[in-house]
N, C-alpha and C positions, 0 to 999 in steps of 0.2 A: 697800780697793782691790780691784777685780774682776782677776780672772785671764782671759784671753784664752784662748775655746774653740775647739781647731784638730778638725779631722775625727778622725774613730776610724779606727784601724787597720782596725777590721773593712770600714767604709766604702770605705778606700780599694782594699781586695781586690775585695770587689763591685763597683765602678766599675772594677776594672783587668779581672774576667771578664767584665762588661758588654761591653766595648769589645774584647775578643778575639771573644764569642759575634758581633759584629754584625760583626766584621772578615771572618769567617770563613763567616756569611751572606751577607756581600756577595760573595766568592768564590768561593761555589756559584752562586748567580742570576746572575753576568755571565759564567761558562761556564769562570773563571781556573781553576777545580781540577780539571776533566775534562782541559784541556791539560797537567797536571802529572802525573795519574793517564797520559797515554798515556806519556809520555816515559820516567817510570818502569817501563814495564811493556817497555820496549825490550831486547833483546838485548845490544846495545852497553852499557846503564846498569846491567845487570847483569854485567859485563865477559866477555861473552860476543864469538862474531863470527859473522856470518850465510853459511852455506856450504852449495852443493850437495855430495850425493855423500856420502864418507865423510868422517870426521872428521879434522881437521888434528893431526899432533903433539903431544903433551901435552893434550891436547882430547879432552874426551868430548860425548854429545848431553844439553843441557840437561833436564832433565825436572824436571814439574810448580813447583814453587817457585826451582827454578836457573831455566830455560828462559825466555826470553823471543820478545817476538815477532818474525820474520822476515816475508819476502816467502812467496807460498806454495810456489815450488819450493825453497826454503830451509829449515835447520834452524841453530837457535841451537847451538852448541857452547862450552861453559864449560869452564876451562883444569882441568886434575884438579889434586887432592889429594894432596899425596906422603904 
């Protein structure tokens, strides 16, 4: 009696990175990942908050990797470190 051949492990790994590489193309060419890249780069998603002037209470100015973006009379302030 014959033994019934099911897929190799190794296969099913390459068809599961297949199918992320094209998920992941298709989300660069219809524009999905540029909306996700700005949202992230926001003040607010960095638990930041957007303020003229000096900084609020407990709040320092965001810089370089804290800092997110604002309006341009505006500066991100991120809450400090105790």
């Amino acid at each position: 009696m014959k033994k019934a051949q099911g897929l190799s492990l190794n296969t099913i790994i390459i068809a599961a990175l297949v199918i992320m590489v094209l998920v992941i193309l298709i989300l660069v060419f219809t524009g999905r990942m540029g909306s996700f890249s700005k949202s992230s780069e926001s003040c607010q998603s960095k638990g930041g908050i957007c303020s003229s002037g000096e900084a609020p209470d407990g709040y320092m100015a965001g810089i370089g990797v804290l800092g997110g973006e604002c309006p341009e009379d505006q500066t991100c302030y991120v809450k400090k470190i105790a």
